[in-house]
C-alpha positions as CSV (number, residue, x, y, z in Angstrom):
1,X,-49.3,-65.4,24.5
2,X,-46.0,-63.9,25.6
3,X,-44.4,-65.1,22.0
4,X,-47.1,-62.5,20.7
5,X,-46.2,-60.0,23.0
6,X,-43.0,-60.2,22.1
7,X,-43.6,-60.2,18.3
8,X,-45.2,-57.1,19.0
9,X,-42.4,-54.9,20.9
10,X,-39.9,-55.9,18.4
11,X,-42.3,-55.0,15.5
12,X,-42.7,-51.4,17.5
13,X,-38.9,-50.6,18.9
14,X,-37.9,-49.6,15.7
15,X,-39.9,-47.0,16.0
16,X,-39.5,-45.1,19.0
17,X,-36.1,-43.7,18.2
18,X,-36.8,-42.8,14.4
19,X,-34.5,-40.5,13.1
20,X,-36.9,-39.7,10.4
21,X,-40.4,-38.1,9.7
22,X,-42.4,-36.4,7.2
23,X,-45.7,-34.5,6.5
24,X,-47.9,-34.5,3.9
25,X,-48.5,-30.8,2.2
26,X,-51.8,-29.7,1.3
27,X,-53.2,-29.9,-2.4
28,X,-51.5,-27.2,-4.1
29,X,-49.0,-26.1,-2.0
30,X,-45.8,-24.1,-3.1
31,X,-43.9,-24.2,-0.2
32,X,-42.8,-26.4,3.0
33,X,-42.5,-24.7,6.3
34,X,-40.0,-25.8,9.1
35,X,-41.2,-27.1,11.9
36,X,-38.1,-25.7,14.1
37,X,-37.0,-22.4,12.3
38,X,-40.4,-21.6,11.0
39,X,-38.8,-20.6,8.0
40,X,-40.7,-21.3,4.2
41,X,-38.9,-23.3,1.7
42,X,-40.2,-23.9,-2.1
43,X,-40.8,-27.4,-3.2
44,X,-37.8,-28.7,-4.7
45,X,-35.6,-27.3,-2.2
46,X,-33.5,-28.9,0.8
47,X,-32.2,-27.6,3.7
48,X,-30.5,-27.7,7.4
49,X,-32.2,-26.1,10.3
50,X,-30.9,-25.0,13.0
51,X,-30.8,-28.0,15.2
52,X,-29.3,-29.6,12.0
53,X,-32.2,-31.7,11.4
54,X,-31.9,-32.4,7.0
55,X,-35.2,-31.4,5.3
56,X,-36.4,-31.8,1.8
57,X,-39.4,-30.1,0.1
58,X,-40.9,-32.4,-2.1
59,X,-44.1,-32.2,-4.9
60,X,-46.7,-33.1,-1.6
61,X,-44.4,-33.8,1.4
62,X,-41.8,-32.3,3.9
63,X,-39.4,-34.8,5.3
64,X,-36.9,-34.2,7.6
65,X,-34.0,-36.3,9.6
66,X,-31.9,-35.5,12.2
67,X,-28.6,-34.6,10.8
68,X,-27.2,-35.4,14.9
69,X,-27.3,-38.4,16.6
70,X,-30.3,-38.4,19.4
71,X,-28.8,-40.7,21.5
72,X,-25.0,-40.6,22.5
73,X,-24.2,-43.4,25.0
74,X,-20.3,-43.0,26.9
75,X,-19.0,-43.8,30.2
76,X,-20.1,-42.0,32.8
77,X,-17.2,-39.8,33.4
78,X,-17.5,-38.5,29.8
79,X,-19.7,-35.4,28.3
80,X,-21.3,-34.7,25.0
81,X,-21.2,-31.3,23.3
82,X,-23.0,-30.4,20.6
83,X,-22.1,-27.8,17.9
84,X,-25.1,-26.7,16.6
85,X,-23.6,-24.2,14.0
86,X,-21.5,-26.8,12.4
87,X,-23.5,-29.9,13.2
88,X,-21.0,-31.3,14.6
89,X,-20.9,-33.1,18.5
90,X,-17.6,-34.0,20.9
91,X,-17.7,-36.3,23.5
92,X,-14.5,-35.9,25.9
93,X,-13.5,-36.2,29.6
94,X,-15.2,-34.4,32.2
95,X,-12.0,-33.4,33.7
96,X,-10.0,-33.0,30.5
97,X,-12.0,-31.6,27.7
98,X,-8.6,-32.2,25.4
99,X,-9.3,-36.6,26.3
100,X,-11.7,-37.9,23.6
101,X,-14.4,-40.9,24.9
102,X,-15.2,-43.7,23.3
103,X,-19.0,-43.5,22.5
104,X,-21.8,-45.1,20.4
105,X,-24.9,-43.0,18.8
106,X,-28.1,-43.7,17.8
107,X,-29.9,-41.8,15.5
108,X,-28.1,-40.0,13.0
């Protein structure tokens, strides 16, 4: 039984920290609207909203992926900053923002 089990969370972990998703568009539709912004987009186009997830607008889905990591993992004594306008993130020193931290991400 627990051989199952664990068949079954490694068949699922993948899936908890996707950095993916889509929706499907109704029949007919012209347009994708973001989720985040709220803002319409026309089928063929792409875009980056303003948590920098990616999107595309596609002939009858939306899918989007996060264009940050959503997990950063440091040392305690570090800090991560995101830069939302650039899409860009920092992870440095609490005590000296000009010391760089080794990190890991997850996500992206």
């Amino acid at each position: 039984r627990s051989v199952f089990v664990g068949l079954v969370l490694f068949a699922v972990l993948p899936l908890n920290d996707a950095a993916c998703w889509r929706g499907k568009l109704k029949q007919g539709a012209t347009h994708c609207q973001d989720g985040v912004d709220k803002t319409w987009h026309a089928i063929g186009s792409s875009w980056t909203n303003s948590r920098c997830d990616q999107c595309e607008c596609k002939n009858d889905l939306l899918s989007c992926c996060h264009g940050l990591p959503t997990s950063v993992h440091t040392t305690e004594d570090c800090v991560v900053e995101y830069d939302y306008e650039k899409c860009t993130f920092d992870v440095f020193k609490r005590s000296d923002g000009s010391r760089s931290c080794a990190h890991s991400a997850v996500g992206k």
